[in-house]
Every structure is written in structure tokens, then in C-alpha cells.
C-alpha positions as CSV (number, residue, x, y, z in Angstrom):
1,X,24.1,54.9,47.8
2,X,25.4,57.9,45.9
3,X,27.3,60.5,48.2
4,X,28.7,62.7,45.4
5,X,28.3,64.1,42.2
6,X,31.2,64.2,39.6
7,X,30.9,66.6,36.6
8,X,32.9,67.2,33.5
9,X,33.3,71.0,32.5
10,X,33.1,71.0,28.5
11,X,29.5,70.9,27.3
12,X,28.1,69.9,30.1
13,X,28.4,72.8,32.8
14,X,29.5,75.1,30.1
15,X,29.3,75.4,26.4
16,X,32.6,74.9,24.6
17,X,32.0,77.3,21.7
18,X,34.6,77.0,19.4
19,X,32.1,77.2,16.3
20,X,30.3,80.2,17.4
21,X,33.6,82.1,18.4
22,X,35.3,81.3,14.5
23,X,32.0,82.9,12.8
24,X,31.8,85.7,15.5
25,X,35.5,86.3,13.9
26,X,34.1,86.3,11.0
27,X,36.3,83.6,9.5
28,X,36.0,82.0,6.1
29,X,33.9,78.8,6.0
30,X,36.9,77.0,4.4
31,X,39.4,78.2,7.3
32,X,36.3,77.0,10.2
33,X,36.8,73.4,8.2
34,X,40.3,73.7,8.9
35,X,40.6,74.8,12.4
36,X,38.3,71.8,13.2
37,X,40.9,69.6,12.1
38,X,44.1,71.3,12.6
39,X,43.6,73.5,15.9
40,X,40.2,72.0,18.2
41,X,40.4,68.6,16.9
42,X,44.4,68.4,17.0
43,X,46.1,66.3,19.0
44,X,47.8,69.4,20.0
45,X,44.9,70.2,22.0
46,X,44.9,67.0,23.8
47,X,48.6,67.9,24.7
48,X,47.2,71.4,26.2
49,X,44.8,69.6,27.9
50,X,47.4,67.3,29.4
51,X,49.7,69.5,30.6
52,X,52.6,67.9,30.1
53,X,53.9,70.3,27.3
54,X,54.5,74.3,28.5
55,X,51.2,76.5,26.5
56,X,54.6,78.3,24.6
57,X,56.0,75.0,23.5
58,X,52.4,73.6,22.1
59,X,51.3,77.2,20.7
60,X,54.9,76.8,18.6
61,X,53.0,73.4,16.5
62,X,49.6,75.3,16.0
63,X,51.6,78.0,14.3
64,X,53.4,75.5,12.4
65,X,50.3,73.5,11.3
66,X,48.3,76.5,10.6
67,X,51.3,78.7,9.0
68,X,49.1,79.4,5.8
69,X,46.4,80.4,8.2
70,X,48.9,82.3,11.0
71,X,46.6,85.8,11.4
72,X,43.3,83.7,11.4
73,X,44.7,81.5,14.3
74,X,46.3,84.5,16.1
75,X,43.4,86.3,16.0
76,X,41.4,82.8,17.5
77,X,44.0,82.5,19.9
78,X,43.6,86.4,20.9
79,X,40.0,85.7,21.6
80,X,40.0,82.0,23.7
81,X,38.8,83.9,26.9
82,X,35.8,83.6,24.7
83,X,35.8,80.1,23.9
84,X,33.2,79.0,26.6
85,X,30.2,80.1,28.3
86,X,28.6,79.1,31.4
87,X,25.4,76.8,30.7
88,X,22.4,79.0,32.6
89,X,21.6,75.7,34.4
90,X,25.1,75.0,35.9
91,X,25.2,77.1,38.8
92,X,21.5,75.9,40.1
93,X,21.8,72.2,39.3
94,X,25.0,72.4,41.3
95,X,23.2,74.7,44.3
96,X,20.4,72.2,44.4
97,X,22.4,68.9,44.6
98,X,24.2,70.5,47.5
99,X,21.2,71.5,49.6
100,X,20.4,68.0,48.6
101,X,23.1,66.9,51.1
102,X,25.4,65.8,48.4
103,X,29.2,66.3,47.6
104,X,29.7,67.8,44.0
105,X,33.2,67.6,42.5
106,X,34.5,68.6,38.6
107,X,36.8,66.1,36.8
108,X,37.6,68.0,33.4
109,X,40.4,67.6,30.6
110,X,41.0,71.2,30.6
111,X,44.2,73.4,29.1
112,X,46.0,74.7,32.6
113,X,46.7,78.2,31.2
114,X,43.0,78.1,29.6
115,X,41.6,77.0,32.2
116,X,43.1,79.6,34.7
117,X,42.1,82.0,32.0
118,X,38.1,81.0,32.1
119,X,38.4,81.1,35.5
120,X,39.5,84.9,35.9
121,X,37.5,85.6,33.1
122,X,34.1,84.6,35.4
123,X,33.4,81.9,33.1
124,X,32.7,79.3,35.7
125,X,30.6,80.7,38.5
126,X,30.0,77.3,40.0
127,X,34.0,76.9,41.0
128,X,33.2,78.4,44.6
129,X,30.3,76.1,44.9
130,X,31.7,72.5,44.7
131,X,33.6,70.8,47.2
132,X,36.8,69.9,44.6
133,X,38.3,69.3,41.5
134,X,40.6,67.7,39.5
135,X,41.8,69.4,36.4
136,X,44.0,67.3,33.7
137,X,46.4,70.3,33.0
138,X,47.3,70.7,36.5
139,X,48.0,67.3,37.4
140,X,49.1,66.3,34.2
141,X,47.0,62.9,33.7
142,X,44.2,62.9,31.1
143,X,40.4,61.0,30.9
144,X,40.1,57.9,30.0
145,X,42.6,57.3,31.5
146,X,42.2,55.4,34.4
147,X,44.8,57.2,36.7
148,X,42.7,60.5,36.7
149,X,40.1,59.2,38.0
150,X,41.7,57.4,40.5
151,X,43.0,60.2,41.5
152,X,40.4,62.2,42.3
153,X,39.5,59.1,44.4
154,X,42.4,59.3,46.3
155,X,42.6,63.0,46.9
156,X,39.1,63.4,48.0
157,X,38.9,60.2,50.4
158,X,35.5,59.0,47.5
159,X,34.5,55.8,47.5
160,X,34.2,54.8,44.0
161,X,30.5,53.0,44.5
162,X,29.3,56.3,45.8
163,X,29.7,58.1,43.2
164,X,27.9,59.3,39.8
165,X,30.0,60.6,36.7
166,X,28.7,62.8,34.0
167,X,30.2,63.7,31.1
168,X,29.6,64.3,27.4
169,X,31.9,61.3,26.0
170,X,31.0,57.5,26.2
171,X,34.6,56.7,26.7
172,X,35.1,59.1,29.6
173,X,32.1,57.5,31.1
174,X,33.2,54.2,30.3
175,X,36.2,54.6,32.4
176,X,34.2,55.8,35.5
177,X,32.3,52.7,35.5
178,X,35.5,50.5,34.8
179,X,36.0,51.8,38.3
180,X,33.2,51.1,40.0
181,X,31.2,54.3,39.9
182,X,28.1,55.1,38.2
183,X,27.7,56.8,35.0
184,X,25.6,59.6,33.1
185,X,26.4,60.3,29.2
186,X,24.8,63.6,28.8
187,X,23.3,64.8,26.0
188,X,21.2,67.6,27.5
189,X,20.1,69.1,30.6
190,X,16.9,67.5,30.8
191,X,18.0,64.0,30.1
192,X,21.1,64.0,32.6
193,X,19.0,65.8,35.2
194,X,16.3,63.1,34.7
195,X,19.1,60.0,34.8
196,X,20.6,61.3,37.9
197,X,17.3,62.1,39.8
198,X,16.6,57.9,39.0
199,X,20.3,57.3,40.2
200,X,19.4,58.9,43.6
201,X,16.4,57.5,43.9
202,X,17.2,53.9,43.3
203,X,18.9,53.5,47.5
């Protein structure tokens, strides 16, 4: 029987925007094409979100990998508190699971110093509503990895058959199941709300 609810952040509680905040800086198609690459699909940014590095140290190898484009990342860089925005879903999906009798945590790879950022910034106004969470740049593991994951286990006394995960990436769903709990790739609202409804049912 499924007790609790375990969410990712990124694209699936909020929109991680990275697009939309390059052309709202008005940056040149060719320099978007890079930052894919070079700055959002870096493995620097797995680093951030891993914690393991300080923010100075990694923000030291963006520059260096982006030295011909230095005032376009700045600039990016200058802007990240805008880099996601609450999903208008996320705070009554949460709300409603709750009232459901159910125990909704967050498992997210998520930069600490970003993440601390978003948080001041207001962009997630669900935080106060779940009962936990386990964020990969404070406690320096990573999804898929298996040790996150147990983690959250441990530090919230879940049993792993109890629990549903949903997140945007197979792999990172993958991983929950490896462990015993179920799991939701989402794709939209509407689909995910729909496969965990079933999940609930299904006693």
C-alpha cells in the first residue's frame, strides 16, 4: 500500500527554464547552442548539483569553458534566480495528496547555493507543504545513484514498498524501483496524475 509520495523538483514541480531565460537575455542563437553543451548540459553542472565542489570552485571551469563567451555567461549567471518557475499545479497536487492522508517528500539533484537561492526567491511554494526532503547538494550524493535514495529511506523511517517516485528521467526512476519502490516517469501533469491515481488505487 502506498504511504508517501516522492517527487523530483526539475520539470516536474517546477519548470527548469534554461531556454526561455537565454532568449529573454536576448542571446544569439549560436551562443543558446553552446550553453546547451558547455554550461546546462556540462558535467559541471552535475558537479553543482553534487555538491561536492564549493559553487566558486565550479563557477572557475564555466568561465574557463565559456572564456570566448565570458559576458554572455556572466550575464546568465547574474540572472539564475530566474532559471525556474513553479509549475501552477505543484502546490495543489501536493495540498490534495496530503488531505489524502498521504506523506509527500522531494528527492531532487539540485545545486546547494541554487537551490537555497530558488528558495528565497519564492520559487518553490510547496517547500512548507511536504513533510521532507532530500537535496543532492546538501548531502552531497547524486540520483541514480542508489545511495540517495536510500538515504532518504533512512532519514525519514520510509519503507521502500510504500512508496511511489516521480521524476522526469527513466534512469532516476529506474533506480527507485531497483529499490523496491514504485515508479512514475512523468511526462506531463495529466499523465503522472492519472498513473499515480491507478497506483493508489490498486490496495
Amino acid at each position: 500500500m502506498i504511504k508517501n509520495v516522492v517527487f523530483d523538483i526539475g520539470n516536474v514541480l517546477v519548470d527548469f527554464r534554461w531556454r526561455a531565460l537565454m532568449i529573454d537575455l536576448e542571446l544569439a542563437e549560436e551562443t543558446q547552442k553552446i550553453f546547451e553543451h558547455t554550461v546546462f548540459g556540462s558535467h559541471w553542472w552535475g558537479e553543482l548539483d553534487q555538491g561536492i565542489y564549493e559553487e566558486a570552485e565550479i563557477l572557475k571551469n564555466f568561465r574557463e569553458d565559456n572564456k570566448e563567451h565570458l559576458d554572455e555567461f556572466n550575464l546568465v549567471w547574474e540572472n539564475r534566480d530566474k532559471l525556474v518557475e513553479p509549475y501552477t499545479y505543484a502546490v495543489d497536487w501536493i495540498v490534495q495528496l496530503k488531505e489524502a492522508g498521504l506523506k509527500v517528500y522531494l528527492l531532487s539533484n539540485y545545486p546547494r547555493e541554487v537551490f537555497a537561492l530558488h528558495t528565497e526567491c519564492g520559487s518553490f511554494p510547496f517547500l512548507e507543504k511536504v513533510d521532507g526532503k532530500v537535496v543532492s547538494g546538501f548531502v552531497k550524493m547524486i540520483k541514480p545513484n542508489a545511495d540517495i535514495y536510500k538515504y532518504l529511506l533512512k532519514e525519514y523511517s520510509l519503507c521502500a514498498d510504500e512508496c511511489v517516485f516521480i521524476d522526469d528521467r527513466e534512469e532516476n526512476v529506474e533506480a527507485a524501483r531497483t529499490l523496491g519502490m514504485k515508479g512514475i516517469v512523468f511526462e506531463c501533469y495529466e499523465q503522472a496524475h492519472r498513473e499515480l491515481e491507478r497506483l493508489l488505487a490498486d490496495v
